[in-house]
C-alpha positions as CSV (number, residue, x, y, z in Angstrom):
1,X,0.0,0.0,0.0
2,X,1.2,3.3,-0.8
3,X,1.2,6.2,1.8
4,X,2.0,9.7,1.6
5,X,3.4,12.4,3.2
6,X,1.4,15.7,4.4
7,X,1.2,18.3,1.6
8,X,3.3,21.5,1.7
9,X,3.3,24.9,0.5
10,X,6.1,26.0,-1.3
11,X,5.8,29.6,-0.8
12,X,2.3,30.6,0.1
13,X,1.1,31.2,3.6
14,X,-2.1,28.6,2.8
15,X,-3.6,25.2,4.2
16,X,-2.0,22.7,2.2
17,X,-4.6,19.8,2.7
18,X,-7.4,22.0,1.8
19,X,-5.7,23.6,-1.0
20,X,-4.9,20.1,-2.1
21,X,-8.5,19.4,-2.1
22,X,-10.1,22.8,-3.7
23,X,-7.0,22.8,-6.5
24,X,-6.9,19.6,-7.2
25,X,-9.5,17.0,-5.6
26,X,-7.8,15.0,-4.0
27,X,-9.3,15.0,0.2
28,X,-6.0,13.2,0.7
29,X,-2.0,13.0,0.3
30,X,-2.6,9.1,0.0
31,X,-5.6,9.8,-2.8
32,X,-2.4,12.2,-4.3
33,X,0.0,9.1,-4.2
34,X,-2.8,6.4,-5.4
35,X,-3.5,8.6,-8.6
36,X,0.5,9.1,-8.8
37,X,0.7,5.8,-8.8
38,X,-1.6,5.3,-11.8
39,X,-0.6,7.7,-13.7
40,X,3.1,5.9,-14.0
41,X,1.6,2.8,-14.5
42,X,-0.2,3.7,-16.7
43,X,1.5,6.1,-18.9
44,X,5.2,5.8,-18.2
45,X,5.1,2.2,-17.9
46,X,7.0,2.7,-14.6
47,X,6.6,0.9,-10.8
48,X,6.3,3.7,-8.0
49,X,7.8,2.5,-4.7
50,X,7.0,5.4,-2.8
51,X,5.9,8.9,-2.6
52,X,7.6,11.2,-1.0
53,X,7.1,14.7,-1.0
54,X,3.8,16.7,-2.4
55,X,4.3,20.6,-2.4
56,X,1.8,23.0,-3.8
57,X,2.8,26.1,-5.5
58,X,0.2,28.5,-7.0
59,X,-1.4,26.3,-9.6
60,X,0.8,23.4,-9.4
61,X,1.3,20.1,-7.6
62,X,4.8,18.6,-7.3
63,X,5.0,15.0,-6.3
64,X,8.3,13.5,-6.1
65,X,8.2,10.0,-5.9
66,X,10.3,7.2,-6.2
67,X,10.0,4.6,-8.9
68,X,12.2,1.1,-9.5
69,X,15.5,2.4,-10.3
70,X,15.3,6.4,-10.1
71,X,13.7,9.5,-8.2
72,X,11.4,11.6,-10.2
73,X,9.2,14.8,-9.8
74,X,5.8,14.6,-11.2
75,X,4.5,17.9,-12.3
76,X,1.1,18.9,-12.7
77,X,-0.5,22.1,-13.6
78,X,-3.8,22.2,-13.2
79,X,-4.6,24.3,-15.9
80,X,-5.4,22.2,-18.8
81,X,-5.0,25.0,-21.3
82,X,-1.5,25.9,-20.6
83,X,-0.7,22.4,-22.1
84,X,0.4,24.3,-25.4
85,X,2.4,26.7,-23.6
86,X,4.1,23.8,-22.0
87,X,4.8,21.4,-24.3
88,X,7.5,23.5,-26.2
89,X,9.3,24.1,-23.5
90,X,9.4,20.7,-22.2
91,X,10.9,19.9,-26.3
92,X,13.2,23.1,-25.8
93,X,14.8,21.3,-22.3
94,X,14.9,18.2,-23.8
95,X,17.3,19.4,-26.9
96,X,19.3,21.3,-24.5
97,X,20.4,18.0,-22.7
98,X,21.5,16.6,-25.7
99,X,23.9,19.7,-25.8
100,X,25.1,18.4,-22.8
101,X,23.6,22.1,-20.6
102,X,22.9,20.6,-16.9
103,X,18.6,20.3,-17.1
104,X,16.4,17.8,-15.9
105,X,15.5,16.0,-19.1
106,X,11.8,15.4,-19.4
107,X,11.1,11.9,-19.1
108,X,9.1,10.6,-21.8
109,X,5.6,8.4,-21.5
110,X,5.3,5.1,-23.4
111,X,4.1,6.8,-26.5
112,X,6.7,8.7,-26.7
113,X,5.5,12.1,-25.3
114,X,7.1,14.7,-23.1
115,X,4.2,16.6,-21.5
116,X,1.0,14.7,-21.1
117,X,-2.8,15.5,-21.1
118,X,-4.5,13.3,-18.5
119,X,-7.6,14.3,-16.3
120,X,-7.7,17.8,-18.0
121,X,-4.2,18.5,-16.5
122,X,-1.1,18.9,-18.0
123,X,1.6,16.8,-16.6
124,X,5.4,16.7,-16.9
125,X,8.1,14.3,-15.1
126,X,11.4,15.0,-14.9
127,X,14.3,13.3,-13.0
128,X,15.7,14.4,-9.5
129,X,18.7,15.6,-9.9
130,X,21.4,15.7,-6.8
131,X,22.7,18.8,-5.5
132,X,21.5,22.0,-3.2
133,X,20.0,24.9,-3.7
134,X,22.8,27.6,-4.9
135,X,24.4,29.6,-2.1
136,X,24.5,33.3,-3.6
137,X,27.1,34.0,-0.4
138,X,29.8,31.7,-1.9
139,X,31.8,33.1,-4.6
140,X,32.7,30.1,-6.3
141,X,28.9,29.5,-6.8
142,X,28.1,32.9,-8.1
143,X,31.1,32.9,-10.7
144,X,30.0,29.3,-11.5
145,X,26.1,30.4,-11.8
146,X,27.8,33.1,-14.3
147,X,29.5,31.2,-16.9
148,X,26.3,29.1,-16.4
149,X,24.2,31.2,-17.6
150,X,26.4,32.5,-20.5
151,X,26.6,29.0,-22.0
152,X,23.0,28.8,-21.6
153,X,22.4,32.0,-23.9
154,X,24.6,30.5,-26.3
155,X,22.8,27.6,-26.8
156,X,19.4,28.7,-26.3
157,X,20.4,31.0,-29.0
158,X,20.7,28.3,-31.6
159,X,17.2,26.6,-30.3
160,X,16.0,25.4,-34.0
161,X,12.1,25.8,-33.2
162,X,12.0,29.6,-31.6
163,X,8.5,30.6,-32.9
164,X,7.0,28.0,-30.7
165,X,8.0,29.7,-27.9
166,X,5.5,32.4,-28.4
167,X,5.5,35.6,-26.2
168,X,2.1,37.1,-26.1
169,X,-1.3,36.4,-28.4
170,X,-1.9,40.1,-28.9
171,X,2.0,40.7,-30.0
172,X,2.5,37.5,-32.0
173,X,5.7,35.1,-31.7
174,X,8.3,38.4,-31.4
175,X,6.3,40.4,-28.5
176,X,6.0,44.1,-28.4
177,X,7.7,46.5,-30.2
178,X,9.0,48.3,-27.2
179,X,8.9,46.6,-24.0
180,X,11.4,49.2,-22.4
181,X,7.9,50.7,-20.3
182,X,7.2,47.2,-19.2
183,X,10.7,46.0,-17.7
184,X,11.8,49.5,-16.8
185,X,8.7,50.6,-15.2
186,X,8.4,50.8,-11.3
187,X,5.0,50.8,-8.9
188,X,3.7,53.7,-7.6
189,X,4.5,53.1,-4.3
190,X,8.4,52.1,-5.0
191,X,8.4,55.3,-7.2
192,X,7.1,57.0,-4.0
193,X,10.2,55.9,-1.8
194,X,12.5,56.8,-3.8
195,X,11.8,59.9,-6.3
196,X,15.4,61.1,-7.2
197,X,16.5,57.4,-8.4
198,X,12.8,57.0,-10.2
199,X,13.9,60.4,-11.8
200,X,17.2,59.0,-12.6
201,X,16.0,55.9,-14.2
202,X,13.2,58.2,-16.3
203,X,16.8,60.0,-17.6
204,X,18.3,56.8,-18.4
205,X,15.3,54.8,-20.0
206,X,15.1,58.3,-22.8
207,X,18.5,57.7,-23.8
208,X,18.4,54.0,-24.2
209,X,19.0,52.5,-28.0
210,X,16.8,50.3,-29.5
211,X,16.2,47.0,-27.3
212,X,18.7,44.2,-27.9
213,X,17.1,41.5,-30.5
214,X,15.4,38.9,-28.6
215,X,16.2,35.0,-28.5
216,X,14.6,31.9,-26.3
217,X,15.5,32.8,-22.8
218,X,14.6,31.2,-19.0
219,X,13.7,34.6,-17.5
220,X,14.1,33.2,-13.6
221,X,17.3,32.4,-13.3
222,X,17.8,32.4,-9.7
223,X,19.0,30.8,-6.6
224,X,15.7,28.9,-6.1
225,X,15.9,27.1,-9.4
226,X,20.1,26.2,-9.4
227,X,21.5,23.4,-7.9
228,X,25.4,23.0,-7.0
229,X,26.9,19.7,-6.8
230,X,30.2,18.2,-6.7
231,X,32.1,21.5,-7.6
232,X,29.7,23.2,-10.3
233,X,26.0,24.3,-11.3
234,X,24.7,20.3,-11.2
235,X,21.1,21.5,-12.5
236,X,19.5,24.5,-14.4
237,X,15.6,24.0,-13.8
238,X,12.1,25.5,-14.3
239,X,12.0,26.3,-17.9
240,X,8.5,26.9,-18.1
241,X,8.4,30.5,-18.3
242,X,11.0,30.3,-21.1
243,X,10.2,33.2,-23.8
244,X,11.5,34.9,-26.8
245,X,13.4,38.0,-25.2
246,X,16.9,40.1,-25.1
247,X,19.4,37.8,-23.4
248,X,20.1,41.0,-21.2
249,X,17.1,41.3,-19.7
250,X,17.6,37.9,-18.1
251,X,20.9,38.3,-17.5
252,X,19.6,41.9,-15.5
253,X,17.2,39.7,-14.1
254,X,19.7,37.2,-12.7
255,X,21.8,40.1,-11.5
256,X,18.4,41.3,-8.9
257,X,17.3,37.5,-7.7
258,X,20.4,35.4,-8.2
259,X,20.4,35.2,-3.9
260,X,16.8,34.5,-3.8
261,X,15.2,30.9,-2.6
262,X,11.4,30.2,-2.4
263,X,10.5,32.7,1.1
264,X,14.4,34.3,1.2
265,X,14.4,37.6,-0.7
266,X,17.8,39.3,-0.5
267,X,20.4,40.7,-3.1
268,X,23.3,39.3,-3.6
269,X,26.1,41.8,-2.4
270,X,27.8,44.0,-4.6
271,X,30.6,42.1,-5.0
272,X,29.1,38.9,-5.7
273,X,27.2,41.0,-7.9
274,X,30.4,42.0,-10.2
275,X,31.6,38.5,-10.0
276,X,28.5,36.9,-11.7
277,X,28.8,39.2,-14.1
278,X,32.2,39.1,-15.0
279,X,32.3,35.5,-15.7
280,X,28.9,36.6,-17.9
281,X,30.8,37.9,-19.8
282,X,34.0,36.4,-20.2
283,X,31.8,33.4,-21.7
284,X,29.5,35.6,-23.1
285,X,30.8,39.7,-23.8
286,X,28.1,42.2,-24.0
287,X,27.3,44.0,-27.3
288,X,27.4,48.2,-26.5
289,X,23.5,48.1,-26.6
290,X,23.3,45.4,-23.8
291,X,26.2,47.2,-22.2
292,X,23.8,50.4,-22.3
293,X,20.6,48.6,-21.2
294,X,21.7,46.6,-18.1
295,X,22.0,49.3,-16.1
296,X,18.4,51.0,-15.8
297,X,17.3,47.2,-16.0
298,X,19.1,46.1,-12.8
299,X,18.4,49.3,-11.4
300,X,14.8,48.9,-11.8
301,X,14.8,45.5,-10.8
302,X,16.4,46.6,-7.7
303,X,14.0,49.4,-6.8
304,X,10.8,47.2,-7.4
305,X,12.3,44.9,-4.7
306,X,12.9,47.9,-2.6
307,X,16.4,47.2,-2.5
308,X,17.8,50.9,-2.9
309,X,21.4,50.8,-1.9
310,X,21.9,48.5,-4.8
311,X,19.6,50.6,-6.9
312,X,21.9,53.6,-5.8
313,X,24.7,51.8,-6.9
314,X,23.0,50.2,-10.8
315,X,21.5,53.8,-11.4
316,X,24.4,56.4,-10.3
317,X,25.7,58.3,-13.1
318,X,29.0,57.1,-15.5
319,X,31.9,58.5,-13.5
């Protein structure tokens, strides 16, 4: 008989066993683990042996589980109709394991598939790869997370099927025209704490040059989704929000969370900072236009997490 293990919340501050229920049906963990257990069977062709761990996040379900020869993490959004959305992504992490970049290949059902309809779900299962979450303290890490994510840009770069990773409906498969309002803009109430660097960013975002072409990116490249192990970045995951965009406003973005874990917000420190992105670039050199943008963009990101010494610091003025 297979048990279970209570349900968790990743991040929210929410009941797990009734959010299990209302998101998902299932009144129990062990009514989780009995449909787990199906669903391998039945699909994958696989023998769980246990379950392990169930953790809700948002509209999600993660159930890792172990099967005959291997640990896995069931996925399952409960959102039928992101299926489409998902399924590229899941092909786009699958063709970047074969260029050897450290993901979690999607594990394939019997007939062949790497995400799955069942139930009016849409399910993916990836292996459980070894390692801990990336320490954004340790310098070695940060450098390593770096060179990481240069080689990831590289590669993503080449991704043969970019215009299924469509952006937005209304925009079509290369997004807005000008996105420089969405990822430079700032709440009203950050803008209120801090008018003279808000001003300063206004001055910046006028002069910038066109935005940087876009590519397939992750766009969360952070401490909560790296794994070290054994010396290096073991594990790159959570590709699911991968889009077409400028491979400098995820590298900005990596700048802001790289320190951040699931319900542990904090920047990096400004040295770590330089170091991640000096072995950016030493993989990876910036063209003059993404030289000129990642500024105001780590800036910003930095004044919407109300992190303003290190929004003094992004934003102050060429010496």
């Amino acid at each position: 008989m297979i048990t279970a293990p209570a349900p968790e919340m990743l991040w929210e501050a929410s009941d797990p066993v009734a959010e299990l229920s209302r998101r998902f049906g299932f009144a129990t963990a062990e009514a989780a683990g009995r449909w787990a257990t199906a669903l391998l069977a039945d699909e994958y062709g696989i023998a769980l042996r246990s379950v392990d761990r169930l953790v809700l996040s948002a509209q999600n379900l993660m159930i890792w589980v172990t099967g005959a020869d291997q640990r896995l993490m069931i996925k399952v959004c409960r959102f039928g109709g992101s299926h489409d959305w998902l399924l590229p992504r899941a092909a786009l992490v699958d063709w970047l394991a074969d260029r050897g970049q450290p993901v979690a290949r999607p594990v394939r059902t019997v007939a062949g598939e790497l995400q799955l309809r069942r139930d009016g779900w849409s399910i993916g299962i990836q292996p459980v790869l070894p390692g801990e979450l990336l320490d954004g303290s340790d310098h070695d890490q940060v450098r390593a997370a770096g060179a990481t994510l240069a080689a990831l840009h590289e590669d993503l770069a080449a991704w043969p099927d970019r215009p299924t990773l469509h952006h937005d409906h209304r925009w079509g498969p290369d997004g807005p025209p000008d996105g420089r309002a969405d990822f430079l803009a700032i709440p009203e109430h950050s803008a209120a704490a801090a008018p003279e660097l808000t001003a300063r960013l206004d001055g910046l975002a006028a002069d910038l040059p066109d935005r940087p072409g876009r590519q397939p990116v992750h766009t969360d490249f952070r401490g909560a989704n790296l794994l070290w192990h054994d010396g290096r970045i073991g594990a790159v995951l959570d590709f699911e929000e991968a889009r077409l965009e400028a491979p400098v406003i995820d590298l900005a973005h990596a700048l802001v969370l790289l320190g951040t874990w699931y319900r542990d917000w904090r920047p990096i420190t400004p040295e770590a900072q330089q170091l991640f992105l000096a072995a950016y670039s030493d993989r990876r050199p910036l063209t003059d236009a993404e030289q000129a943008w990642l500024h105001p963009l780590v800036g910003a990101g930095m004044l919407r997490q109300g992190w303003l010494p290190d929004a003094t610091r992004w934003l102050a003025p060429a010496p």
